[in-house]
C-alpha positions, -999 to 999 in steps of 0.1 A, spaced: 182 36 804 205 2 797 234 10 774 245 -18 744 283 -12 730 293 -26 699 324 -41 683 321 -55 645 348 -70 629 351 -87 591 329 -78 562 301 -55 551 273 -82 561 287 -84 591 283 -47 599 246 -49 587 243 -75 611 251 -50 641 233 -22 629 197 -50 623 209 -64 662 208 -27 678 173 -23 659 163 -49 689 181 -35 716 166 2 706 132 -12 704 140 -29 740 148 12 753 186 3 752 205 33 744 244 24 720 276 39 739 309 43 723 327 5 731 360 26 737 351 54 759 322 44 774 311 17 803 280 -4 789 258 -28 805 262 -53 777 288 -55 751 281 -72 718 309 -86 693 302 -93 662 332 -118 651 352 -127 618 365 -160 611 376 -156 568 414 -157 584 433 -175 617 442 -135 623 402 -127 624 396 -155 651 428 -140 671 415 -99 668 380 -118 679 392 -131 711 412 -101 719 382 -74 717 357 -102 733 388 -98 760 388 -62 760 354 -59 766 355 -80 799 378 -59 811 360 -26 808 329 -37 828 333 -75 843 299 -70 854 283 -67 819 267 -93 799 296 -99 772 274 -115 738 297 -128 713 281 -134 672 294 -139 639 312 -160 620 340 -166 645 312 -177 671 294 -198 644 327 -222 640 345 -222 677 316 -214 704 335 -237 730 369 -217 718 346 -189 731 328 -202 759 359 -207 775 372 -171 775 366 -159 813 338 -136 813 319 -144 779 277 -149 789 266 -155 756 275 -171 719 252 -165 696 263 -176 660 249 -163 628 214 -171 634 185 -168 661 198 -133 664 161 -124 667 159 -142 701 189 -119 710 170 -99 738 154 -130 755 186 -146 761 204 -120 774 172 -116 801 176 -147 810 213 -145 814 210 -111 838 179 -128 856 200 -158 860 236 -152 858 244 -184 833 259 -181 807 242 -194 774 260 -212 741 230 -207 720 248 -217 684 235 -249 667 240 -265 634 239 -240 602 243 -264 579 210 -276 587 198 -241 585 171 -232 554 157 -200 567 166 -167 557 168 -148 595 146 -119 587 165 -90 603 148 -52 591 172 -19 595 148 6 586 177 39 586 212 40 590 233 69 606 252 89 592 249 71 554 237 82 521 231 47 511 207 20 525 221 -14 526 197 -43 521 205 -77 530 187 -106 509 207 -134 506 226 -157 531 251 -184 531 273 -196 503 273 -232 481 306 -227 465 326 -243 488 359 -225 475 393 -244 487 403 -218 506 371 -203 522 358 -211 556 322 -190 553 299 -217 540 306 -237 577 301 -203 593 268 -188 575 259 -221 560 241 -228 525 224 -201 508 195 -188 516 174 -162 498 149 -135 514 111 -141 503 108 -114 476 74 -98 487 101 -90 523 128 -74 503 104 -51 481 86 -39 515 121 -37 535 130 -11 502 99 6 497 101 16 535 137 28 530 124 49 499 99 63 522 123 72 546 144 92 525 166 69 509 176 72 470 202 41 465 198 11 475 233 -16 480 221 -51 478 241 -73 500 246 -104 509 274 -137 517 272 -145 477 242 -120 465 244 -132 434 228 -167 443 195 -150 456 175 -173 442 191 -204 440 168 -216 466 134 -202 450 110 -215 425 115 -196 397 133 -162 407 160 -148 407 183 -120 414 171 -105 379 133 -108 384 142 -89 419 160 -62 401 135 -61 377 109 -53 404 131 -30 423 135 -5 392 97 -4 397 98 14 428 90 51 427 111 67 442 146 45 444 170 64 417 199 40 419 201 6 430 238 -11 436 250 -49 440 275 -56 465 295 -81 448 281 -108 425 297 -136 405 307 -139 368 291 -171 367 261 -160 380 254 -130 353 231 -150 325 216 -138 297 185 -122 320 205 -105 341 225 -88 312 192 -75 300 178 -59 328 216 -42 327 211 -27 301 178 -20 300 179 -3 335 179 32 344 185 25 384 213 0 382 246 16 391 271 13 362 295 -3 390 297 -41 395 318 -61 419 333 -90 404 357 -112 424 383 -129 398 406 -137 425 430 -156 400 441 -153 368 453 -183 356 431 -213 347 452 -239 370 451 -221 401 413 -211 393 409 -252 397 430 -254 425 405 -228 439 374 -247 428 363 -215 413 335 -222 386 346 -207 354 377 -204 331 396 -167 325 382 -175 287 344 -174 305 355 -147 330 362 -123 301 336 -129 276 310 -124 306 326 -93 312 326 -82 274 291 -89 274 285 -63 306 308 -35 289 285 -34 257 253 -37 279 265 -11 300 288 13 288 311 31 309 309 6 340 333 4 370 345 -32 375 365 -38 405 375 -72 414 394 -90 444 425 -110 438 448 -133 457 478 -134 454 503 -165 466 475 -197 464 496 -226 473 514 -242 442 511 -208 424 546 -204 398 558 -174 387 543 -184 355 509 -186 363 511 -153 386 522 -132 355 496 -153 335 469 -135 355 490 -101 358 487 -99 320 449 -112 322 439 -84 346 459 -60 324 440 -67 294 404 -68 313 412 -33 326 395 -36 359 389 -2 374 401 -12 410 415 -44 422 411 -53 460 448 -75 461 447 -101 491 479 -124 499 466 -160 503 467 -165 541 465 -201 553 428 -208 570 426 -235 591 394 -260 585 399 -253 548 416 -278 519 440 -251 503 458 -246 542 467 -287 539 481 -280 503 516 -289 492 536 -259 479 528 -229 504 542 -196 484 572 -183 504 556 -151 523 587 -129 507 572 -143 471 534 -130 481 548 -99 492 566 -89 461 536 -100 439 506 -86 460 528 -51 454 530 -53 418 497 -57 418 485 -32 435 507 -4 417 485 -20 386 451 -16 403 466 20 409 475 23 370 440 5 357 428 30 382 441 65 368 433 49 333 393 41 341 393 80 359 411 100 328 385 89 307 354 108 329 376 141 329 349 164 309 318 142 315 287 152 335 283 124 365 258 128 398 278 127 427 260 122 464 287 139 489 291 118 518 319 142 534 329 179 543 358 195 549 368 231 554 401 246 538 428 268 554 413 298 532 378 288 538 368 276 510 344 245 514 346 209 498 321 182 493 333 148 480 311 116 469 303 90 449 292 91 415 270 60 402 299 45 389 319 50 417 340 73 409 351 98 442 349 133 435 355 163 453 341 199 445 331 233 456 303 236 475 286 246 504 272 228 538 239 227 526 248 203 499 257 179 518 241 143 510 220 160 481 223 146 445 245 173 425 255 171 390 291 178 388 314 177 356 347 162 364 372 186 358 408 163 365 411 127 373 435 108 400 439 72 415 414 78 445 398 114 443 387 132 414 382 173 406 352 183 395 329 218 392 290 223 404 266 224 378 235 220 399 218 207 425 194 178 422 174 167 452 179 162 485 187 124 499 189 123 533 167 99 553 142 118 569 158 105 606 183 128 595 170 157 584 166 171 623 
């Protein structure tokens, strides 16, 4: 049996990427070996470009895998091969570049390159792209979750973001594909869905008359799928619609991702981020009385070029008062290709430092605050993880729907089943809670061996 090892790097898409590629190489009888431990016959990379640092970690694992077997057919994707495939062609050893599309024709190039010992540079022009590349991943080991991908590309064209000239303008999944791709994840066992995407919240933008909400809409339909998650989605992109099926909505997860990432109306320009901190926080107003009780978490950077002290306490009050129940803190790191790495007044990496740690100790704060208030409440909690105690004891920990972590008492047999637990003490990153009962079982039926 041929053996595929894989190597992801970057963001969530990019790891449902992998697991939708090794759907093709199982279906060609490949069997996946560790990329560590294990010799393979071909090594896939999945690359990152969002930072210079991603592009550098790319080159050295597409190095590390010609190393381990020279003889193997080394197939480089992503992001990283999307931008620089003659940067990667060049590497000694590399077969194949495949960017971050005709992943589907993955098998038939890499037969041609073992029949004929040439490598391939397979990437053309994504800007020119239209098509969503239909990619199914029908289970996925060793989750409680299914993730779904609908939505591709970006049209924002933020100052300091590379993607859109790596996954090219958005492009939205027929919806008749995405209700089949979920029903068959329902029917193999699965109980939350995570929508996901480059910039999910512009599924649509490219249909007649649809949009993220109508899907929603139509996913809360499904019998069977109890709770249905978005990956990330933008405040601009929450209308009027969407804030009804919110609240309306017994599926949707009271947990929404969404990025700020500044808080200060002159660096949100200098971003060429579409809405104002005045926007930003009556949208979010708006979701707190639709749903009450939701998580919102948030990514922030700290250190854009030109940012003053001024405007960086500006936004460290902003985020204060919008109480954000975890903030993902970034320092701005230059990326080359993009207008904010040619801007004047680069923030001295001392500067970034101090701020991006005052942040995070009030993510840490806004944290604790959001947790406290659950201590008491009934929440249903999925354990994902197990762990056995010096005494013997065991405890299950998990998500609740608004993703809060909590660990209890159990036993084994719980494990991935939806159990009603009332929180019994709060912290930043894990929470205490009690069994009250056990509500169904969740695991795919793959993995109920």
């Amino acid at each position: 049996m041929p053996s595929v090892a894989f190597y992801t790097l970057g963001c969530k898409v990019n790891f449902y990427d992998t697991e939708a590629m090794w759907q093709l190489f199982k279906k060609d009888g490949y069997e996946q070996v560790d990329f560590e431990t294990t010799t393979a016959d071909v090594y896939v990379i999945n690359t990152c470009t969002v930072t210079n640092t991603g592009d550098k970690k790319s080159r050295q694992i597409i190095r590390r895998a010609v190393r381990r077997n020279p003889d193997a057919v080394i197939a480089v994707t992503g992001c990283y091969a999307q931008t620089s495939p003659a940067e990667i062609m060049a590497i000694p050893g590399v077969d194949l570049v495949v960017g971050t599309q005709d992943r589907d024709k993955l098998m038939s190039f890499i037969e041609e390159i073992q029949r004929d010992r040439k490598p391939v540079n397979a990437v053309r022009n994504i800007m020119k792209t239209r098509q969503f590349e239909e990619l199914d991943v029908p289970a996925f080991a060793d989750r409680t979750r299914a993730f779904l991908k609908i939505q591709e590309g970006c049209n924002n064209f933020c100052t300091f973001c590379i993607i859109p000239w790596s996954r090219g303008l958005s492009r939205s999944r027929a919806p008749e594909s995405v209700l089949e791709q979920a029903r068959q994840l329902v029917a193999a066992g699965y109980q939350e869905i995570v929508l996901t995407g480059i910039h999910t919240g512009g599924y649509g933008d490219d249909l007649e008359g649809y949009r993220l909400a109508n899907l929603l809409a139509d996913l809360d339909r499904i019998e069977g799928l109890e709770r249905i998650r978005i990956s990330s989605i933008e405040a601009s992109q929450i209308d009027d619609e969407m804030i009804r099926v919110l609240n309306s909505s017994k599926k949707m997860c009271r947990h929404l991702h969404i990025p700020l990432q500044a808080g200060d109306d002159a660096i949100l320009k200098r971003m060429r981020r579409k809405y104002t901190t005045a926007e930003f926080e009556e949208k979010i107003a708006r979701i707190k009385e639709a749903m009450p009780g939701v998580a919102i978490t948030t990514d922030v950077i700290v250190g854009f070029p030109g940012e003053t002290e001024e405007q960086y306490e500006n936004g460290y009050r902003f985020m204060e008062r919008i109480g954000f129940s975890e903030m993902h803190v970034f320092p701005y790191s230059k990326r080359t290709g993009t207008p904010a790495s040619r801007m004047d007044d680069q923030v001295d990496e001392e500067v970034k430092h101090a701020r991006v740690h005052a942040l995070i100790e009030l993510s840490e704060k806004l944290q604790a605050e959001y947790s406290r208030n659950w201590v008491g409440q009934v929440l249903e909690v999925i354990p994902e993880r197990v762990t056995k105690r010096e005494d013997g004891s065991v405890w299950l920990a998990g998500y609740s729907d608004n993703y809060l972590s909590v660990e209890f008492a159990g036993d084994e047999s719980m494990y991935r089943k939806r159990c009603s637990v009332r929180v019994t003490a709060s912290g930043v990153n894990e929470n205490q809670g009690e069994l009250l009962a056990v509500l169904s079982d969740v695991r795919p039926m793959a993995m109920q061996a």
